[in-house]
Predicted model as a PDB file, atoms N, CA, C, CB and O in Angstrom, pLDDT in the B-factor column:
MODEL        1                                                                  
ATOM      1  N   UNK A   1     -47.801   3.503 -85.584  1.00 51.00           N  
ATOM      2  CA  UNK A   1     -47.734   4.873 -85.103  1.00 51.00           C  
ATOM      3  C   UNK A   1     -47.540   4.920 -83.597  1.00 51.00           C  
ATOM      4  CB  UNK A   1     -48.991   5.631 -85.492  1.00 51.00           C  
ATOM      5  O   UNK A   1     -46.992   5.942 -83.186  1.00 51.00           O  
ATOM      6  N   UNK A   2     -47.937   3.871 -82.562  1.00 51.00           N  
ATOM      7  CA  UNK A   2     -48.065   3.767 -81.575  1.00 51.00           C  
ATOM      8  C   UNK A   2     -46.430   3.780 -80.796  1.00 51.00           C  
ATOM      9  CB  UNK A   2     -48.968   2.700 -81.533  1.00 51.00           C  
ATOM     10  O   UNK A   2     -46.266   4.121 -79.625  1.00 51.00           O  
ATOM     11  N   UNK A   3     -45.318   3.340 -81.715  1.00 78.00           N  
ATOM     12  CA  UNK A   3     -44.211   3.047 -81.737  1.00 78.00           C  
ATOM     13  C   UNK A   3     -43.355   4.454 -81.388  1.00 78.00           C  
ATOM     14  CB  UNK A   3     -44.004   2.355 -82.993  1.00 78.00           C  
ATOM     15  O   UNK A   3     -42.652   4.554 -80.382  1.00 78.00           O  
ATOM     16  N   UNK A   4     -43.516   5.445 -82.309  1.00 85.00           N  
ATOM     17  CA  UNK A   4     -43.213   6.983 -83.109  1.00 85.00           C  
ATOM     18  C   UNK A   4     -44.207   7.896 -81.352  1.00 85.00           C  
ATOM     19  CB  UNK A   4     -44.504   7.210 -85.567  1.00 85.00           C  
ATOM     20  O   UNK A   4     -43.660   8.886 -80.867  1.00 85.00           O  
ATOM     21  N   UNK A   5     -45.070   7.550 -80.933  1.00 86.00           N  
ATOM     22  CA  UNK A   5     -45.656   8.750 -79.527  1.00 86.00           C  
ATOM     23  C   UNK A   5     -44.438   8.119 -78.822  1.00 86.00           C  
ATOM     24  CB  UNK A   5     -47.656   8.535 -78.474  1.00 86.00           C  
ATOM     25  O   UNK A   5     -43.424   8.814 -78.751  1.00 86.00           O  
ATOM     26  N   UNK A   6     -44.426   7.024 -78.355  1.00 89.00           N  
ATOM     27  CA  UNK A   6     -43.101   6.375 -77.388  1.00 89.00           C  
ATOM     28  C   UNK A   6     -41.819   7.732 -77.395  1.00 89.00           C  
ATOM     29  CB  UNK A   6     -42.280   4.546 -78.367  1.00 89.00           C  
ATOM     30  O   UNK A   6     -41.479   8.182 -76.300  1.00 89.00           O  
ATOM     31  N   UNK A   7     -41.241   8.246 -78.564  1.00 91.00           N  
ATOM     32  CA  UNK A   7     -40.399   8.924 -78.930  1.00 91.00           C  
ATOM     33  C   UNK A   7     -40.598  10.459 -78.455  1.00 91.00           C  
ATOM     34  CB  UNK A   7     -40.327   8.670 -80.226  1.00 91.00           C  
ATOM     35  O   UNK A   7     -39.648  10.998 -77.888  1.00 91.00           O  
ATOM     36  N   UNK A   8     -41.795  11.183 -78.662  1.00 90.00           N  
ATOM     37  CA  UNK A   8     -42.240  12.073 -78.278  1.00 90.00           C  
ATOM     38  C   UNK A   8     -42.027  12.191 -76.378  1.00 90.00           C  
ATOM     39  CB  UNK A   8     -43.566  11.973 -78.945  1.00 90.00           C  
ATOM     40  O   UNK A   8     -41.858  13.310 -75.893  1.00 90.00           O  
ATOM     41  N   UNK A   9     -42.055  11.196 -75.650  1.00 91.00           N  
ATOM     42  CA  UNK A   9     -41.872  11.595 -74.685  1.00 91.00           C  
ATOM     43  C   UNK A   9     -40.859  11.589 -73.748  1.00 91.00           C  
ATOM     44  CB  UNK A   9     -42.536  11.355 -74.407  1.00 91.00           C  
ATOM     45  O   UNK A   9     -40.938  11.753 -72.531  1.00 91.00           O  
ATOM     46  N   UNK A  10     -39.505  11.298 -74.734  1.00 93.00           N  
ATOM     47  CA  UNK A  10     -38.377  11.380 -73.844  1.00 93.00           C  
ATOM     48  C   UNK A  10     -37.709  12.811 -74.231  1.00 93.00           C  
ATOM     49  CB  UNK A  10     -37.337  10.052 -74.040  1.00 93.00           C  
ATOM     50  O   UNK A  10     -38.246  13.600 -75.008  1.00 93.00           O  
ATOM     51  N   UNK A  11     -36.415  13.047 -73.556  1.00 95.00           N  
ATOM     52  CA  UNK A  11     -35.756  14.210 -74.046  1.00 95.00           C  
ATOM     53  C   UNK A  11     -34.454  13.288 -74.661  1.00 95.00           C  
ATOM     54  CB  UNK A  11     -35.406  15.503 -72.757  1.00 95.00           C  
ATOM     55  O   UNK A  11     -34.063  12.136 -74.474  1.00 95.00           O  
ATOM     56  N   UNK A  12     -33.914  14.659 -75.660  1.00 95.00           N  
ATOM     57  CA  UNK A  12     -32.635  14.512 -76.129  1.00 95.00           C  
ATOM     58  C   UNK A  12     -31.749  15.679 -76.018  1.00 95.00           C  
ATOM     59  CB  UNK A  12     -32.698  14.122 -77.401  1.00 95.00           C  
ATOM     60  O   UNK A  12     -32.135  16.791 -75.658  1.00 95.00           O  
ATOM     61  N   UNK A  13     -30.445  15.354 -76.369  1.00 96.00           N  
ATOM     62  CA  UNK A  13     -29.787  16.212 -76.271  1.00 96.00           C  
ATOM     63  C   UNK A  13     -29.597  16.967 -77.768  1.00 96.00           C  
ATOM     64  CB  UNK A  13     -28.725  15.706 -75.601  1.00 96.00           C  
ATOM     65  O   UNK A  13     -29.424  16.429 -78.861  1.00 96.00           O  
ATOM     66  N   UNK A  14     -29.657  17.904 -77.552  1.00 95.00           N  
ATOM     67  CA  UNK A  14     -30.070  19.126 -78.968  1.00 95.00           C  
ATOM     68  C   UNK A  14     -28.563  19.769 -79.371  1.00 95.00           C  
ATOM     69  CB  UNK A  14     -31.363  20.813 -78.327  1.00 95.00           C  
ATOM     70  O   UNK A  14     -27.740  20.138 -78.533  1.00 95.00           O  
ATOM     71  N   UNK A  15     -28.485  19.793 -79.989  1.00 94.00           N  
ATOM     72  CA  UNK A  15     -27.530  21.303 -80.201  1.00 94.00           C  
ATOM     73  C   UNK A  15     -27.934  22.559 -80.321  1.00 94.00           C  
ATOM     74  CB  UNK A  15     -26.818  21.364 -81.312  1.00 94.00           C  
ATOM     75  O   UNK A  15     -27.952  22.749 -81.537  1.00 94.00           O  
ATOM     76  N   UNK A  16     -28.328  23.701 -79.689  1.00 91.00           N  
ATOM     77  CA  UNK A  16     -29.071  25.041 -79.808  1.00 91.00           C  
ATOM     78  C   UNK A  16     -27.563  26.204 -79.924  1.00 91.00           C  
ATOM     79  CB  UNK A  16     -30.298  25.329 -78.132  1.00 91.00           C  
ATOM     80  O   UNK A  16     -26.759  26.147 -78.993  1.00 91.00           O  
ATOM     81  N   UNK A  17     -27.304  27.157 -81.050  1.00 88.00           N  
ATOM     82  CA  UNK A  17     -26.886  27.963 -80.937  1.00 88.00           C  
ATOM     83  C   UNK A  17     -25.169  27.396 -80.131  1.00 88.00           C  
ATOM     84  CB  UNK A  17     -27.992  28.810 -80.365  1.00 88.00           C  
ATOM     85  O   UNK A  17     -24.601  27.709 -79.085  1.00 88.00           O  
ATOM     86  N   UNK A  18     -25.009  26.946 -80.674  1.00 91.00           N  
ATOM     87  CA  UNK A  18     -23.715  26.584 -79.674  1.00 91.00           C  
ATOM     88  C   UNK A  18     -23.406  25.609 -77.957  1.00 91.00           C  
ATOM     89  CB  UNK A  18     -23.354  28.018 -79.364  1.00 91.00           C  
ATOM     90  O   UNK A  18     -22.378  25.340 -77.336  1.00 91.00           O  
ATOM     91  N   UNK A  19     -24.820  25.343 -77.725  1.00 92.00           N  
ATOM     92  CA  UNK A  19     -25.228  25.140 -76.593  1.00 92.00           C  
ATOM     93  C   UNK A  19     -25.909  23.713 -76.761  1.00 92.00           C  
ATOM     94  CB  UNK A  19     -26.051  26.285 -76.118  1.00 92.00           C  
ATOM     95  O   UNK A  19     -26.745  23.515 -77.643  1.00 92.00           O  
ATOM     96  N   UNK A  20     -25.434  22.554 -75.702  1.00 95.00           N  
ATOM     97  CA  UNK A  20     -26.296  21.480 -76.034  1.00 95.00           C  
ATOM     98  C   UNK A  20     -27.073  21.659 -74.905  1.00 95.00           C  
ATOM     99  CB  UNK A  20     -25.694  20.054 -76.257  1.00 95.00           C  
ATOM    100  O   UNK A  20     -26.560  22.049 -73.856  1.00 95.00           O  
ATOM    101  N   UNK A  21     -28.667  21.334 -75.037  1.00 94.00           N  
ATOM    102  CA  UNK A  21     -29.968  21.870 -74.332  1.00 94.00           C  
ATOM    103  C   UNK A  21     -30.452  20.370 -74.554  1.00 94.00           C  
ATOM    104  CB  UNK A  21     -30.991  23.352 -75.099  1.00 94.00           C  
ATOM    105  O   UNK A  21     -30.414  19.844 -75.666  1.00 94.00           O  
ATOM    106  N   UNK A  22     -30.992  19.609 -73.214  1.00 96.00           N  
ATOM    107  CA  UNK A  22     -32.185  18.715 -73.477  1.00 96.00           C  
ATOM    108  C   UNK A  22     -33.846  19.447 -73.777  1.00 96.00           C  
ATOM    109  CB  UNK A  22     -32.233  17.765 -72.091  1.00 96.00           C  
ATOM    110  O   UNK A  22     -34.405  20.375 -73.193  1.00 96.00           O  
ATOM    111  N   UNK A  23     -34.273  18.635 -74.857  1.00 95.00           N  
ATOM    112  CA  UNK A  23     -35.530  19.266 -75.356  1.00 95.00           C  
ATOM    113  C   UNK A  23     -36.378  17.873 -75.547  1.00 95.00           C  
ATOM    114  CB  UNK A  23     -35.311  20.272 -76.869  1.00 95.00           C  
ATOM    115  O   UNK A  23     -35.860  16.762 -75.440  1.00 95.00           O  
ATOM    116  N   UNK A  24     -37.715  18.097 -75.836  1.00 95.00           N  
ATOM    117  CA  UNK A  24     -38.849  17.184 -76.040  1.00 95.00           C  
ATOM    118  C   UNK A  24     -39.408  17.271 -77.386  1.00 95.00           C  
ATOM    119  CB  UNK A  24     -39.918  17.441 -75.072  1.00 95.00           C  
ATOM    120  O   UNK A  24     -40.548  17.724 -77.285  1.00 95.00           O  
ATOM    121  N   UNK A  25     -39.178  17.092 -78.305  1.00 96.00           N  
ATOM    122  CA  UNK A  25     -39.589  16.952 -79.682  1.00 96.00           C  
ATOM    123  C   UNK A  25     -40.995  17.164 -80.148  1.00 96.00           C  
ATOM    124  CB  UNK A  25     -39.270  15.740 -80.046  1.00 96.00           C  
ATOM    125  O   UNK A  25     -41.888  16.341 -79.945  1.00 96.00           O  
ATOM    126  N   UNK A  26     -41.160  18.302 -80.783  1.00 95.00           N  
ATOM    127  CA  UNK A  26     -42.698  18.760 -81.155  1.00 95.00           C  
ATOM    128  C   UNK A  26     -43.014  17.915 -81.982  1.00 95.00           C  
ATOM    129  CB  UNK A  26     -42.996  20.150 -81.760  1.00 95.00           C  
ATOM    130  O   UNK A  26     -44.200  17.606 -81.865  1.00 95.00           O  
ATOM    131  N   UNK A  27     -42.275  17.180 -83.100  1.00 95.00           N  
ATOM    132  CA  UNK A  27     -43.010  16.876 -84.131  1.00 95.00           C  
ATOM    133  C   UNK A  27     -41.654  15.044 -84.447  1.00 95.00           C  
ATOM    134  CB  UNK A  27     -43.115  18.643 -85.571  1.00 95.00           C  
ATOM    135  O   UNK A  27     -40.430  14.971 -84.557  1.00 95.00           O  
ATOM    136  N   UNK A  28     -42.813  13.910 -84.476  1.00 95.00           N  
ATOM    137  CA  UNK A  28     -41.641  12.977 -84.793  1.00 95.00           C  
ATOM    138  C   UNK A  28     -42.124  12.201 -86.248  1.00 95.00           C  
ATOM    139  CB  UNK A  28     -41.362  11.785 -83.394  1.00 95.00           C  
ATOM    140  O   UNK A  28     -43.258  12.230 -86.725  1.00 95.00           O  
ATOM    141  N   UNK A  29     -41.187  11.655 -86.684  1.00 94.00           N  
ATOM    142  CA  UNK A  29     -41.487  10.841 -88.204  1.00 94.00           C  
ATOM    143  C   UNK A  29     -40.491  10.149 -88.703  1.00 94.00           C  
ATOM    144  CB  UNK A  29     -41.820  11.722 -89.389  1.00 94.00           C  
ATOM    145  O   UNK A  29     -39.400  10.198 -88.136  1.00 94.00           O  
ATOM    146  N   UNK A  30     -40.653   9.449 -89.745  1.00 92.00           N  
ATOM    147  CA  UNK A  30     -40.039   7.739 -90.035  1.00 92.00           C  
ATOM    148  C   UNK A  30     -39.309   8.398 -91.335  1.00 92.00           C  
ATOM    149  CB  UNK A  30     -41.491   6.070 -90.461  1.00 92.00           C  
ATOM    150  O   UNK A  30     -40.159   8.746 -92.155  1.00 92.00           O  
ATOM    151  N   UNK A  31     -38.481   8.565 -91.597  1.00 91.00           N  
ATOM    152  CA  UNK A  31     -37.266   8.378 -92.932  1.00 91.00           C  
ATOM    153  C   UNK A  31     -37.128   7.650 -93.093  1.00 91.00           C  
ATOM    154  CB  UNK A  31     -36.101   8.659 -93.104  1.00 91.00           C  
ATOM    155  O   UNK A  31     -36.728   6.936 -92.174  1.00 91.00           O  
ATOM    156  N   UNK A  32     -37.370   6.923 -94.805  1.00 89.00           N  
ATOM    157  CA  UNK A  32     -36.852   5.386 -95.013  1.00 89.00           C  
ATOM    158  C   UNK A  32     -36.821   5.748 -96.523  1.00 89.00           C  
ATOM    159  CB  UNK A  32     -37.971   3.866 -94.452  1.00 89.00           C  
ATOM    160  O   UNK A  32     -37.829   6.051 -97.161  1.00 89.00           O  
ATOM    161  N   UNK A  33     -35.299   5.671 -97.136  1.00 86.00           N  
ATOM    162  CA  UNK A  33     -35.166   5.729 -98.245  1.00 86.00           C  
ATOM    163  C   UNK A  33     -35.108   4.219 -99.108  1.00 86.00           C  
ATOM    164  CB  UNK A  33     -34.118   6.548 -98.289  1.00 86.00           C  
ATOM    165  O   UNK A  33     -34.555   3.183 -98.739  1.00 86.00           O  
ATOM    166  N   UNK A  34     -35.735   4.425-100.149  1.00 89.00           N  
ATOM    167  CA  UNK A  34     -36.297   3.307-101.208  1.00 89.00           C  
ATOM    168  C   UNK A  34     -35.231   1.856-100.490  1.00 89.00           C  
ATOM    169  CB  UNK A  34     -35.829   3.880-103.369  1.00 89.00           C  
ATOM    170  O   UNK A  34     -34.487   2.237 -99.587  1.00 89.00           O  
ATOM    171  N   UNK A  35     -35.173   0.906-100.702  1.00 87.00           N  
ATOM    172  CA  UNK A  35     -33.997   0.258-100.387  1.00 87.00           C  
ATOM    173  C   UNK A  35     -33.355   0.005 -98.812  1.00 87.00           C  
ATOM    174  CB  UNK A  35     -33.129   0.987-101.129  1.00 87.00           C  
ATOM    175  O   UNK A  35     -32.902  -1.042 -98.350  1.00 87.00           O  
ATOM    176  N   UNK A  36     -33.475   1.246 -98.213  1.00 86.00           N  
ATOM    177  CA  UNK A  36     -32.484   1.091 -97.126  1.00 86.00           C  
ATOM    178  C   UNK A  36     -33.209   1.028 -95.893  1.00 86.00           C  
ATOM    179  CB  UNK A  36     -31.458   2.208 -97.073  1.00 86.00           C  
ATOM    180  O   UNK A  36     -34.425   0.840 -95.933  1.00 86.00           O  
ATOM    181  N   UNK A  37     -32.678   1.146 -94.925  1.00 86.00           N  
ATOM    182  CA  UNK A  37     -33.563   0.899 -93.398  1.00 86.00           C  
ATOM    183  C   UNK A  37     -33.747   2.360 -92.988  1.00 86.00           C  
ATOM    184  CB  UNK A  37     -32.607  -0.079 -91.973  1.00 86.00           C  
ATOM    185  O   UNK A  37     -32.971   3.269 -93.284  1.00 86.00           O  
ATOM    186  N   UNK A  38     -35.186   2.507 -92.069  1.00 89.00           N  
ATOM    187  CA  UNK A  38     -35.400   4.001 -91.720  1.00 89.00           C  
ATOM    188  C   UNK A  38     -34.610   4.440 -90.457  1.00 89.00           C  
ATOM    189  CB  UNK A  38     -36.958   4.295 -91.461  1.00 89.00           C  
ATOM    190  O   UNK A  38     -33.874   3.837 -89.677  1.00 89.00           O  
ATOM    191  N   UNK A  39     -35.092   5.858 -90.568  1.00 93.00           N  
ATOM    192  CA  UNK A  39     -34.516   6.464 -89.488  1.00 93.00           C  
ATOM    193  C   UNK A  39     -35.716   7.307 -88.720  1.00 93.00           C  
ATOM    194  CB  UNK A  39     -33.282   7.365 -89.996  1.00 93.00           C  
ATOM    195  O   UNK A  39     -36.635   7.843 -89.338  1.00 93.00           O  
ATOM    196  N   UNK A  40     -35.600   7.337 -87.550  1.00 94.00           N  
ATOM    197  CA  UNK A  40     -36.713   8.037 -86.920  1.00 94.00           C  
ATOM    198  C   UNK A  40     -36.006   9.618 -86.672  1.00 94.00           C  
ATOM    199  CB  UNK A  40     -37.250   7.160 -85.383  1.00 94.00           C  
ATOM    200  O   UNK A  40     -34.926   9.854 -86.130  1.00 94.00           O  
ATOM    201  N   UNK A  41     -36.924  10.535 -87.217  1.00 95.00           N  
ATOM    202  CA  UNK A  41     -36.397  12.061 -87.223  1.00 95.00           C  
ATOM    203  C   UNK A  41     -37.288  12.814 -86.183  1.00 95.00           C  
ATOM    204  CB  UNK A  41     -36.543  12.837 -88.814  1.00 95.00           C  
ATOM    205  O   UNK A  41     -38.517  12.764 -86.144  1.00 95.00           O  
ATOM    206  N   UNK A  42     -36.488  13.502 -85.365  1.00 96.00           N  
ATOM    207  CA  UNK A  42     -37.224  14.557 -84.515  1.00 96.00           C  
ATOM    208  C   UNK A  42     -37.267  16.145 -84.894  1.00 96.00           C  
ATOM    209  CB  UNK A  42     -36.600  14.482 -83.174  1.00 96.00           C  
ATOM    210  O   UNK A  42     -36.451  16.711 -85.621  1.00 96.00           O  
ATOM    211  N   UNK A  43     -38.284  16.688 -84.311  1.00 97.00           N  
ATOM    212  CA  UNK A  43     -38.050  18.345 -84.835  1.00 97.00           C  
ATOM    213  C   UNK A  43     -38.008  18.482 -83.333  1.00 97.00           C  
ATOM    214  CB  UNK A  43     -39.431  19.428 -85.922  1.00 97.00           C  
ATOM    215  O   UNK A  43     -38.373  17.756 -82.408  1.00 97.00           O  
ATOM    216  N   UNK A  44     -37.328  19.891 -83.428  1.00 96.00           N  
ATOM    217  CA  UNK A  44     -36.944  20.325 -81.947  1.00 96.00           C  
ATOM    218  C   UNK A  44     -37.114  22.073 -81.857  1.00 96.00           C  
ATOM    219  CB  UNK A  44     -35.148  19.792 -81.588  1.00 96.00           C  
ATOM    220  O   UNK A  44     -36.484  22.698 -82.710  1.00 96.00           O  
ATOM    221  N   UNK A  45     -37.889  22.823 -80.919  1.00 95.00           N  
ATOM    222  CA  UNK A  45     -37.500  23.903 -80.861  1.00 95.00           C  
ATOM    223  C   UNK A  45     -36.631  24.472 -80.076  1.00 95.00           C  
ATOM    224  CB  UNK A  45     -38.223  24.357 -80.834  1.00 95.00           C  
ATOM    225  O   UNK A  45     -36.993  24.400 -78.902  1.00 95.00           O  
ATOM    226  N   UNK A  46     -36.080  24.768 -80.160  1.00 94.00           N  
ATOM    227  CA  UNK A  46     -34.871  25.979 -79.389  1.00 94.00           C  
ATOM    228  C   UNK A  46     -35.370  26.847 -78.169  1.00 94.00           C  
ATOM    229  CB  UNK A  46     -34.385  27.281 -80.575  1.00 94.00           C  
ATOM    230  O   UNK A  46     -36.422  27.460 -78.354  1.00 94.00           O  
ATOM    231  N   UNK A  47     -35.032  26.916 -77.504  1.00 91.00           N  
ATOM    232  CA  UNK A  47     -35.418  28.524 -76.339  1.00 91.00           C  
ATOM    233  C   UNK A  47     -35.070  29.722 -77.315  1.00 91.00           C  
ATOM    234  CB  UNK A  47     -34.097  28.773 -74.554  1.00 91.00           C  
ATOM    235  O   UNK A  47     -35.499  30.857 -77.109  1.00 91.00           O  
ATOM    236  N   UNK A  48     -34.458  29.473 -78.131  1.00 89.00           N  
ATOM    237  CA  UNK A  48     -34.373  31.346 -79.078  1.00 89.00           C  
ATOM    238  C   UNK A  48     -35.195  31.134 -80.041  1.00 89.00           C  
ATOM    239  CB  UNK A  48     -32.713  32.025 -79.982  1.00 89.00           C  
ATOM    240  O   UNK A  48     -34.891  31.870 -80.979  1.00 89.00           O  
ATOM    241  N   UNK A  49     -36.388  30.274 -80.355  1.00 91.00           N  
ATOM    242  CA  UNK A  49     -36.784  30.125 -81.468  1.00 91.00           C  
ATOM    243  C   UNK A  49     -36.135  29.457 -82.804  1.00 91.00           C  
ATOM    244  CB  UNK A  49     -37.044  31.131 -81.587  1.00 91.00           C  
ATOM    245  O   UNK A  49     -36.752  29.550 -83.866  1.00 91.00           O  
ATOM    246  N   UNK A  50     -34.943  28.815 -82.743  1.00 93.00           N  
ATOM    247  CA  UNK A  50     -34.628  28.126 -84.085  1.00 93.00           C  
ATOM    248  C   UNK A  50     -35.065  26.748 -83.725  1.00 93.00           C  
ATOM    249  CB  UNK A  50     -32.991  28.203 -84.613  1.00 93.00           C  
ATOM    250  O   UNK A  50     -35.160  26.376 -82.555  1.00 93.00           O  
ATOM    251  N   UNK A  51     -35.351  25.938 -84.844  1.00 95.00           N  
ATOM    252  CA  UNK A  51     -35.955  24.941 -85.222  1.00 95.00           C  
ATOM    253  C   UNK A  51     -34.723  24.127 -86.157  1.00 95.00           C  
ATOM    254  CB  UNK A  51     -37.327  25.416 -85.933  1.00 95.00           C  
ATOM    255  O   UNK A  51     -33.977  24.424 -87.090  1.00 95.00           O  
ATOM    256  N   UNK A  52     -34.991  22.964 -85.331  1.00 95.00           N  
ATOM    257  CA  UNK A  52     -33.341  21.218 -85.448  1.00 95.00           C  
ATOM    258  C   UNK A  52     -34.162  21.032 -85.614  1.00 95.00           C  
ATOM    259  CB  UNK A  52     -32.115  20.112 -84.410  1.00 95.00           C  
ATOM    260  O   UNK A  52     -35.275  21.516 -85.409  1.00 95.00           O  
ATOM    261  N   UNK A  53     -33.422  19.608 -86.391  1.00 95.00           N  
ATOM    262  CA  UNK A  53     -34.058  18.555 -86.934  1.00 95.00           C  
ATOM    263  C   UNK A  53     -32.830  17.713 -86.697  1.00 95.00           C  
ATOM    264  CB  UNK A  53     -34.672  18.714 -88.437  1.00 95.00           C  
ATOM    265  O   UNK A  53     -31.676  17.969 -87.041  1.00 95.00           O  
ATOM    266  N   UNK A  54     -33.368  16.474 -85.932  1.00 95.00           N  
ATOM    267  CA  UNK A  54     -32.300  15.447 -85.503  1.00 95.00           C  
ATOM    268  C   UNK A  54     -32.903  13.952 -85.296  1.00 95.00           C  
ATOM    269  CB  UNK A  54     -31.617  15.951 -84.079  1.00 95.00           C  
ATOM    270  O   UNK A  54     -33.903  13.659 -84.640  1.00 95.00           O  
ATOM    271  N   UNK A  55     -31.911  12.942 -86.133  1.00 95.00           N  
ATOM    272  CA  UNK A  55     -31.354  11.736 -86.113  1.00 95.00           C  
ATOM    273  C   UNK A  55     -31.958  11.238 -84.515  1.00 95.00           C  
ATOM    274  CB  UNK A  55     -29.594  11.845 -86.381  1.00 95.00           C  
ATOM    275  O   UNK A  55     -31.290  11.849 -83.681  1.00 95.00           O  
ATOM    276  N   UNK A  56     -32.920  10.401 -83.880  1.00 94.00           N  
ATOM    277  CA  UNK A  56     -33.235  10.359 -82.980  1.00 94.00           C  
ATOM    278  C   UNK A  56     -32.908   8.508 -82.792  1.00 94.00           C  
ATOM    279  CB  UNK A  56     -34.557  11.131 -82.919  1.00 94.00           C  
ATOM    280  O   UNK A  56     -32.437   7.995 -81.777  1.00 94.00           O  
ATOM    281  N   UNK A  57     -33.170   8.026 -83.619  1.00 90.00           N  
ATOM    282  CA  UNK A  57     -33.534   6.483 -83.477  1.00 90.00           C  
ATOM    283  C   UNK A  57     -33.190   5.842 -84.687  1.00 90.00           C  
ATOM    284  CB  UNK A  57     -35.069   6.181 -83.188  1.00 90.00           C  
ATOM    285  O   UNK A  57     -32.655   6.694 -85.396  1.00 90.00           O  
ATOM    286  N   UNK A  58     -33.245   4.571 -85.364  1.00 88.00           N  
ATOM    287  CA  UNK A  58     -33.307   4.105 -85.759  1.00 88.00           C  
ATOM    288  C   UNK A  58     -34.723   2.650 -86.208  1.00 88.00           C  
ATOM    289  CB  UNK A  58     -32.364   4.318 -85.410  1.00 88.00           C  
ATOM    290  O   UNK A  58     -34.960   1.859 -85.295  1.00 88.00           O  
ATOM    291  N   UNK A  59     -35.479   2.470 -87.523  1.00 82.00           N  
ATOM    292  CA  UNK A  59     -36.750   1.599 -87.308  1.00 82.00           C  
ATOM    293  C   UNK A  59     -35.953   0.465 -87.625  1.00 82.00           C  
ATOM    294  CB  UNK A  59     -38.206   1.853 -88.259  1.00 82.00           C  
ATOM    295  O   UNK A  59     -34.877   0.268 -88.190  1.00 82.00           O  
ATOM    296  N   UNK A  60     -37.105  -0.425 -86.907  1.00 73.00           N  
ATOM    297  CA  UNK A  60     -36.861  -2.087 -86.619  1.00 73.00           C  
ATOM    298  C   UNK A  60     -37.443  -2.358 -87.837  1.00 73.00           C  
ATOM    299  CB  UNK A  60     -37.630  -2.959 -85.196  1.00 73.00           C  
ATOM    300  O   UNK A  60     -37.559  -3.522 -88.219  1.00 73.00           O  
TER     301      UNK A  60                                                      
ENDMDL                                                                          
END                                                                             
C-alpha cells in the first residue's frame, strides 16, 4: 500500500470538459485482471465537479 500513497502525491494531466487541467488524485487503486498485469487507477475531480477516472501507472 505504501507503493499506491507515492501516487497520490504527484499531479497528472486530466482531461476536464474539453480542457486538459493538472489535478491530484482523491482516490488511488490497483486493477489487475485474473491472468494479466495490473494497472494503477486514479479518480480525479474536476473544477466543475465531474469525476475521471484515469490509467495512471502501471504494477511491477
Amino acid at each position: 500500500m505504501a507503493e499506491l500513497s507515492s501516487y497520490m502525491e504527484k499531479e497528472y494531466e486530466v482531461e476536464c470538459d474539453g480542457q486538459v487541467v493538472k489535478l491530484k488524485p482523491v482516490k488511488v487503486w490497483m486493477l489487475a485482471p485474473k491472468g494479466r498485469r495490473g494497472v494503477i487507477i486514479g479518480l480525479f475531480k474536476c473544477p466543475g465537479g465531474k469525476v475521471v477516472r484515469k490509467a495512471i501507472g502501471k504494477a511491477e
